[in-house]
C-alpha positions in Angstrom: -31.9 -5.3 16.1 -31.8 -7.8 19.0 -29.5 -10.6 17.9 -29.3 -13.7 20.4 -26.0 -15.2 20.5 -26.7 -19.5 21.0 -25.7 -21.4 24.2 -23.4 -23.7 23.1 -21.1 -26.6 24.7 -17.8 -28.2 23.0 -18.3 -30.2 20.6 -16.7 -33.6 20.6 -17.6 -36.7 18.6 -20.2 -35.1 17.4 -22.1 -34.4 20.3 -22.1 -30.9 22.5 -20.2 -32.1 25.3 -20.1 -29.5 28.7 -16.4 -28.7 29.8 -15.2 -31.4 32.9 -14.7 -28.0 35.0 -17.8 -26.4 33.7 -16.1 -23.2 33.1 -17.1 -20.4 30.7 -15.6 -17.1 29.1 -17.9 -14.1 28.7 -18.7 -12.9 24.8 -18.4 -9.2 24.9 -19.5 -6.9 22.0 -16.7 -4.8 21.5 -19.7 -1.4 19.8 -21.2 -1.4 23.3 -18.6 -3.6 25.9 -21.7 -5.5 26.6 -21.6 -9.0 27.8 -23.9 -10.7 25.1 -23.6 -14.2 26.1 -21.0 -17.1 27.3 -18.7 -19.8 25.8 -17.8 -22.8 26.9 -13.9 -22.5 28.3 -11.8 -26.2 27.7 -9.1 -27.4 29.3 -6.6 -29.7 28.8 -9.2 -32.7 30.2 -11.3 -31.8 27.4 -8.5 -31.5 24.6 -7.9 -35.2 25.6 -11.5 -36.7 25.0 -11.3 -34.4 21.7 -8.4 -36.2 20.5 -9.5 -39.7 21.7 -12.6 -39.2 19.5 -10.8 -37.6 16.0 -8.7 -40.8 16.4 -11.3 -42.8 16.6 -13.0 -41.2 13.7 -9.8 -41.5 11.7 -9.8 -45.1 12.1 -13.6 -46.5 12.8 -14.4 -49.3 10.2 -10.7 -49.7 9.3 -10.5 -46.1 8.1 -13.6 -46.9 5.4 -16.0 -43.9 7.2 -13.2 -40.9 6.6 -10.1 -41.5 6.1 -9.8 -44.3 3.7 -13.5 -43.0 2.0 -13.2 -41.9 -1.8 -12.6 -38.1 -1.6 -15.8 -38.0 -3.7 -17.6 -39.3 -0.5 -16.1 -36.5 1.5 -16.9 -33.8 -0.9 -20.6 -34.4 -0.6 -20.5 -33.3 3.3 -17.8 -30.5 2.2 -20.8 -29.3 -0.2 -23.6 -30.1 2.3 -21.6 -27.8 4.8 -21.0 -25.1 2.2 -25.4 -25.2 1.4 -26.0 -24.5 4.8 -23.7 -21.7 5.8 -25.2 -20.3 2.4 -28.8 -20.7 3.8 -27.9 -19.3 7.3 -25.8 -16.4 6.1 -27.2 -13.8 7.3 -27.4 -15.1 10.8 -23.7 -16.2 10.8 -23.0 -12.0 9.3 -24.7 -10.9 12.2 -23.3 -13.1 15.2 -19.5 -12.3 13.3 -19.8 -8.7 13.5 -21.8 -8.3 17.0 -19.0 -11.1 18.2 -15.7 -9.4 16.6 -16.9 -5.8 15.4 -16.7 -6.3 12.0 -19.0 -4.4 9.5 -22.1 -6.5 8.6 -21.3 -6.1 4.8 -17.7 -7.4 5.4 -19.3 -10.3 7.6 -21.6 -11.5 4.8 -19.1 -11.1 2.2 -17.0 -13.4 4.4 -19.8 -16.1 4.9 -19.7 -15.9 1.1 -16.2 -16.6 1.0 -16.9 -19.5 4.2 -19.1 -21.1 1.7 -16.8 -20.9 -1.4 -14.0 -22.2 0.4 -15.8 -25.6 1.2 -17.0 -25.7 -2.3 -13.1 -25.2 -3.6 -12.0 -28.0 -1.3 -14.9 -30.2 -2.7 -13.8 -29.9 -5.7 -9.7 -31.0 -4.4 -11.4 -33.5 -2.6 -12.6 -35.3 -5.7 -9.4 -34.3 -7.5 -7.5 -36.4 -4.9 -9.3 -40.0 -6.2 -7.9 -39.8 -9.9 -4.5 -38.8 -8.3 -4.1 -42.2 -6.2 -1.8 -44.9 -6.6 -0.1 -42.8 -9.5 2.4 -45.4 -11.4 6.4 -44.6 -10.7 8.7 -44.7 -13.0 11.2 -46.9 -12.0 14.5 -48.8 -13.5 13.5 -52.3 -13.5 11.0 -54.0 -15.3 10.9 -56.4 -12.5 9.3 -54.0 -10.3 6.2 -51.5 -10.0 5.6 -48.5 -7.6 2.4 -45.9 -7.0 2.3 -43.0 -5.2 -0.7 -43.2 -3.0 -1.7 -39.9 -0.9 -2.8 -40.3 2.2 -4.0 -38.1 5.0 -1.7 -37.2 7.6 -4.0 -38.1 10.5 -5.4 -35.9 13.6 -4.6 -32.0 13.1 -4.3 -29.2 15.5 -6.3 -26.5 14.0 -5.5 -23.0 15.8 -7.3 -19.7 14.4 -7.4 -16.1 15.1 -9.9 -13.3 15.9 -10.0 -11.0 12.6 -11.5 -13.7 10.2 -13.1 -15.9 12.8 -15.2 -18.1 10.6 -13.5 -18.2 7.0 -9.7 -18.3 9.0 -11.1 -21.4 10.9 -12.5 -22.9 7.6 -9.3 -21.9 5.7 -8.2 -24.7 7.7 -11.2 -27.3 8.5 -11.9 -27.6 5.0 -8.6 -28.7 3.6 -8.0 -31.1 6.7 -11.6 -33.0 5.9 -10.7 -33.1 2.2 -7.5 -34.7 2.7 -9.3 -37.0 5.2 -7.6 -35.7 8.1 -9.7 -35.6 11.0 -9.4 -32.1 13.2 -9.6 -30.3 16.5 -10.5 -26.6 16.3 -9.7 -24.2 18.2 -10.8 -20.7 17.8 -9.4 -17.9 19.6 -11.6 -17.3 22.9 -12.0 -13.4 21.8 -14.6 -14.8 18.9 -15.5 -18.1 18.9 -19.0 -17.7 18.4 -19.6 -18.2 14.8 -17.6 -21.4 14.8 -19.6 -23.2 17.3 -21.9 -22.2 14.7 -20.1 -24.6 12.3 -20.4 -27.3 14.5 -24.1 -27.1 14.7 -24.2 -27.0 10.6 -21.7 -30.4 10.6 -24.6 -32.0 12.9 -27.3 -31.4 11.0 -25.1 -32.7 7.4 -24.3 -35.7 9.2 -20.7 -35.4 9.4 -19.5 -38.5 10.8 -19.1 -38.5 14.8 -15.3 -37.6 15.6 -14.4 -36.0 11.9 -14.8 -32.1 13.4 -14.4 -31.4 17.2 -14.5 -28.0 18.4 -12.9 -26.7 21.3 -13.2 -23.0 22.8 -11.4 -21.8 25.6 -7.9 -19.8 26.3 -4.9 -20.6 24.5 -3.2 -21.4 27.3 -5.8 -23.9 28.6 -6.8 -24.9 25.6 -4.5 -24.1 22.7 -1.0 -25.2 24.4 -2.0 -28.4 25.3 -3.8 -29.3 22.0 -0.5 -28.2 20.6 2.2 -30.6 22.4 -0.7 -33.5 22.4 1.6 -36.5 21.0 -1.2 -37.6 19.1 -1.8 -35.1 17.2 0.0 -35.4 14.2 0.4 -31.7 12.9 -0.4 -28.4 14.2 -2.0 -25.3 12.3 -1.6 -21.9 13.5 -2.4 -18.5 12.4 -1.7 -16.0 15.1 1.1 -14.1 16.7 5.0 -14.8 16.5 5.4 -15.5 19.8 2.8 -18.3 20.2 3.9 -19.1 16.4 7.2 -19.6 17.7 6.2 -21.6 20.9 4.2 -24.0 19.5 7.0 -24.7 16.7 9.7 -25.7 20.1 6.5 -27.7 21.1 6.6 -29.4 18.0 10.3 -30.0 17.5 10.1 -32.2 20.4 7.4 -34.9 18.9 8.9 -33.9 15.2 5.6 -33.0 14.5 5.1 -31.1 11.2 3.8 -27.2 12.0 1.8 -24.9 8.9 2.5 -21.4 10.5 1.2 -17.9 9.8 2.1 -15.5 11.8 2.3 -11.4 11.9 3.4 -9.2 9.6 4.7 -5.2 9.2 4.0 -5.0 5.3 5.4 -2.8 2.3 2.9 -1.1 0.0 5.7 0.9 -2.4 4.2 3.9 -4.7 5.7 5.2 -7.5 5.1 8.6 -8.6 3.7 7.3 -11.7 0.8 6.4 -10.6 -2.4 7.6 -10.8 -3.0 9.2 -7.4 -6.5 8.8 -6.6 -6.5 5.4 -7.6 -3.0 4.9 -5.2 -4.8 6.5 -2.2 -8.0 3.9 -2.3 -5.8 1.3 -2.2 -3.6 2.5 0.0 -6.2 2.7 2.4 -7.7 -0.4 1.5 -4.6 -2.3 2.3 -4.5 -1.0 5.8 -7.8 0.0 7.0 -9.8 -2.3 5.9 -11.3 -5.0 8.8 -9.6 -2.0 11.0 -5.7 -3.0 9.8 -6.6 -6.5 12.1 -4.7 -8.5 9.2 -1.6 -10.0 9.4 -1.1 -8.9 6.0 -2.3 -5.6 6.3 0.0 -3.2 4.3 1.3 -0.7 7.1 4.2 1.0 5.9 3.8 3.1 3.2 6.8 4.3 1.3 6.0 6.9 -1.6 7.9 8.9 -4.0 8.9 11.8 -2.7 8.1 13.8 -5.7 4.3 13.3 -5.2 4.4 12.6 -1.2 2.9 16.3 0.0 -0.3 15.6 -2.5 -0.6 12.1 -1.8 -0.7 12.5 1.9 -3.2 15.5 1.9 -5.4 13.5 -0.1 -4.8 10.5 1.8 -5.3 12.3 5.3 -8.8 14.2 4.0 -10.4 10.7 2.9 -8.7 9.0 6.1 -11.5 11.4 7.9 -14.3 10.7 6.0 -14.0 7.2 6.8 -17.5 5.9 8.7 -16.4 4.8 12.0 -19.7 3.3 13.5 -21.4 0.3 15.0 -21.4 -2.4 12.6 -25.0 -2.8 12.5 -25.4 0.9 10.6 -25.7 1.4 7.4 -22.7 2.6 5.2 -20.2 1.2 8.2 -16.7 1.1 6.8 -14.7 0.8 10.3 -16.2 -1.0 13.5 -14.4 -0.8 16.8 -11.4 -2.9 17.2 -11.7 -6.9 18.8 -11.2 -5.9 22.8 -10.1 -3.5 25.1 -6.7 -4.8 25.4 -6.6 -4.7 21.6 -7.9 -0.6 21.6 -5.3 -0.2 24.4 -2.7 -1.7 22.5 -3.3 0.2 19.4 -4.2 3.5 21.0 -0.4 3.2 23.1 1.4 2.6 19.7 0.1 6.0 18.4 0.6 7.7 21.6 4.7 6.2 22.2 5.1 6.9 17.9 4.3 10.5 19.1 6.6 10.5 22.6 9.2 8.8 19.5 9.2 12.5 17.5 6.6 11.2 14.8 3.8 13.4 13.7 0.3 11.9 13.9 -1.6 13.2 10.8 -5.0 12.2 11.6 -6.5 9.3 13.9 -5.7 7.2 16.5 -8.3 7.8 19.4 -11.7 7.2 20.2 -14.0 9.1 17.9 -15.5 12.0 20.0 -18.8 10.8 19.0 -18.3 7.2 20.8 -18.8 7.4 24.7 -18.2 3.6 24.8 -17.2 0.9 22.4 -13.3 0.1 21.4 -13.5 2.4 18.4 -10.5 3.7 17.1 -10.2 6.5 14.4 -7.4 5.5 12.2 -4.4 6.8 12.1 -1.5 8.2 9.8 2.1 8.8 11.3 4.6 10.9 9.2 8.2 11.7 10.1 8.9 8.4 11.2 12.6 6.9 11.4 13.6 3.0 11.0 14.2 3.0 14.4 11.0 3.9 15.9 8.4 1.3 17.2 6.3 2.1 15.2 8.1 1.3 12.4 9.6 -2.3 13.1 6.4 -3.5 15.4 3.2 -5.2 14.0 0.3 -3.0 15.6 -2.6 -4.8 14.2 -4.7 -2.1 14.1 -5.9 0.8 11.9 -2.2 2.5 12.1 -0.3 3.6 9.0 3.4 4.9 9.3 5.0 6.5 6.2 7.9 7.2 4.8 9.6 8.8 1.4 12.0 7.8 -1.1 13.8 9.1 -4.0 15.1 6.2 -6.0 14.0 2.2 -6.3 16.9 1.0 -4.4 16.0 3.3 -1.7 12.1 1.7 -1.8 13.9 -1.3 -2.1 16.2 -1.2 1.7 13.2 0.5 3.1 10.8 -2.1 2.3 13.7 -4.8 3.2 14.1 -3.5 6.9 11.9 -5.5 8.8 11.9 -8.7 10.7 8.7 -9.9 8.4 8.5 -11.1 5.0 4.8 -12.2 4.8 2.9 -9.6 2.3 4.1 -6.8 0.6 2.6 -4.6 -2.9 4.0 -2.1 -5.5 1.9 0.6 -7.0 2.9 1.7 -10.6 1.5 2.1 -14.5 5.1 0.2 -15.1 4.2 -3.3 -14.8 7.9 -4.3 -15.3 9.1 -2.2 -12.8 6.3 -3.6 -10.6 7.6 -7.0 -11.0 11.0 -6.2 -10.8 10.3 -4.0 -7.5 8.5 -7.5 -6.2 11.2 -9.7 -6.9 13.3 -7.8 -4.3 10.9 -7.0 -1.5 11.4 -10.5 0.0 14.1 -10.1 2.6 16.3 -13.3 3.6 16.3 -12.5 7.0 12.2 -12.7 7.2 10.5 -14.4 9.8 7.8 -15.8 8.0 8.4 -17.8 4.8 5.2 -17.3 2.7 4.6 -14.2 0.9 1.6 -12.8 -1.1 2.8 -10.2 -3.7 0.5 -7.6 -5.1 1.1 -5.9 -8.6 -1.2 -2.7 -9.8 -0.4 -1.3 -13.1 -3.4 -0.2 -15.2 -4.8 -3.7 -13.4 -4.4 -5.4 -10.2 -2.8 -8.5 -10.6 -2.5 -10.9 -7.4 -0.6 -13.9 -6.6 -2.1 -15.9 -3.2 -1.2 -19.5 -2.6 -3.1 -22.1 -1.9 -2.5 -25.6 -0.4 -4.3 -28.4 0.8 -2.5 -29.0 4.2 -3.1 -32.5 5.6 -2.1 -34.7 2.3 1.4 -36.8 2.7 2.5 -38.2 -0.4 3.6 -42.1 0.2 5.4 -44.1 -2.2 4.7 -47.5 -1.9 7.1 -50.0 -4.2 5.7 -53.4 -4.5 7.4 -56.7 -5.5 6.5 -58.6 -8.4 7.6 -61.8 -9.9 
């Protein structure tokens, strides 16, 4: 199938706008390693019209057009947007998986999810009007106070590779129903499908300035959208080091910062559990979009009374797993993002084995791939708290393991780690499940929000959800 990735400029104030230096970045399929077309590469010129025209969006017509407009008004584009990335779905499934290597079925199931997402923030959107100017309870009868929520102003919105699309909208949606008005920028190894989004808030209407889009390096691009001094918050999703970079950059303006960055996450399994069951998940939690989630549950720690059994049956389905172009039929693993990401991943496996580990199964190119960042993925055994391997976030399809004899053990083991973002417990004893939770959320972590997940004889899941952009304002007004 010949798929025709779309020429496409920045967009800013609504209009495709060429970069000042006219530069570009080549799109390369990562099945073939194919050039398949170009994207427009910004620099800090451009992140300076981008901002001139959010801010002029945020206030045009005193603030009546966006900002200040009932969040009913803004959830009728939010809904438009959502109608159209429903009707081109399977056109934005097929530029996501030629652009990041993602299974078509995992790229339409994300459109889906692109599409909810706007709908949800609709729906907060209009939520927001019957919220505003909220009367205060306050000590004298001689005076009266609301609370009235208003957006922040112009946000920084900076996304990743895995989810290109729904982690860019993750963003974009809660920043337009809050009013803000935003600056994306995607991460130059797919940025395809949200140029994509741009083209679907031109044809809604959205109102000149609202959505600008910005593709380029993060150094070119990203850095200076970040330090701009007006723009009044930054998103991020990416790694800890640029997480960490643009929070200095930040400090400096004391400029608010939503971060999430990597992780090197728990999945604990009791030797309760139902084994079969334990194994699918297991590799669900690491495998799936090829263990390129910063959540992705890479450390598994299982009883040592049913590890030898586990394992074999882990390791047999492991290689079953259909490693293929995303295009085929019955793809469960595409190739990884880039070629510095399948070097990355492939020189984690080969220094876990120079560290004494034992690689079960994985972690090179299928034989039958010639070409193509394909990696088959991997389980490591034998591993010690000191290894790499261990304590570093590959983002990849890598699983390290390790047993235990007791909770408290599972406990300190799923504790040592620098991260603290995601972490699950496998058990039929709910309590212990809950308990076991409770305790897997180190002080010392990195990253402040968490996402637990409990399986008993159900899965139960716990996932926050904010709507970044809205500052609460109390305004106290004198009366006579």
């Amino acid at each position: 199938m010949a798929i025709t990735v779309p020429r496409r400029q920045l967009f800013i104030g609504g209009q495709w706008t060429e970069p000042l230096r006219r530069q570009t970045l080549p799109v390369v399929n990562p099945a073939t390693e194919d050039i398949i077309g170009y994207i427009p590469a910004a620099t800090s010129e451009d992140v300076e019209l981008a901002v001139e025209a959010a801010r002029k969006a945020l206030t045009r017509n005193k603030g009546n057009d966006w900002s200040k407009a009932s969040g009913a008004v803004r959830a009728r584009y939010l809904r438009a947007i959502a109608a159209k990335v429903t009707e081109r779905k399977s056109e934005l499934a097929n530029l996501e998986a030629i652009d990041c290597g993602k299974p078509l079925d995992e790229a339409a199931w994300d459109m889906d999810d692109v599409a909810g997402c706007f709908e949800y923030y609709a729906d907060l959107a209009e939520g927001l009007d019957a919220k505003q100017k909220a009367p205060l309870s306050l000590p004298l009868d001689t005076f009266k106070g609301y609370v009235l929520k208003e957006p922040i102003g112009v946000v920084g919105l900076i996304t990743p590779w895995n989810y290109p699309l729904l982690m860019a909208v993750w963003k974009v949606a809660p920043a337009l129903a809050a009013g803000c008005t935003a600056i994306l920028k995607p991460s130059e190894l797919a940025s395809v499908t949200c140029l994509e989004l741009a083209d679907i808030c031109r044809e809604v209407g959205l109102p000149p300035g609202v959505l600008n889009i910005l593709t380029g390096l993060g150094t070119e691009a990203g850095a200076p959208l970040a330090s701009h001094p007006h723009v009044d918050k930054i998103v991020f999703t990416g790694s800890t080091a640029t997480g960490s970079n643009i929070m200095t950059s930040a400090a400096k303006l004391v400029k608010p910062v939503s971060l999430e960055l990597g992780g090197k996450s728990p999945i604990i399994v009791f030797d309760d559990v139902e084994i079969d069951k334990a194994v699918e998940w297991t590799m669900f939690g690491c495998f799936w979009t090829n263990g390129q989630i910063c959540s992705a549950t890479s450390r598994l720690l299982v009883h040592e009374k049913i590890a030898d059994e586990f394992l074999d049956k882990l390791v047999k389905w492991t290689k079953n797993i259909k490693i293929s172009d995303p295009f085929e039929e019955g793809c469960r693993l595409g190739p990884v993002v880039s070629k510095g990401q399948y070097e990355r991943v492939v020189k984690f496996v080969s220094n876990a084995r120079k560290e004494g580990a034992t690689v079960l199964c994985g972690g090179a190119r299928p034989g039958h791939f010639k070409k193509g960042y394909f990696v088959e993925p991997a389980i490591i055994s034998n591993v010690t708290t000191s290894m790499e391997i261990w304590r570093d976030e590959v983002f990849g399809p890598v699983l390290c393991v390790k047993t235990f004899s007791t909770e408290d053990e599972a406990i300190q083991l799923a504790n040592d780690s620098q991260y603290g973002l995601a972490g699950a417990v496998l058990s039929n004893d709910l309590e212990r499940c809950d308990r076991v939770s409770k305790f897997t959320n180190p002080e010392h972590c990195v990253f402040r929000h968490s996402r637990r997940v409990l399986c008993g004889s159900t899965v139960l899941s716990h996932v926050s959800v904010k709507l970044h952009g809205v500052e609460p304002n109390a305004v106290v007004l004198a009366v006579n």
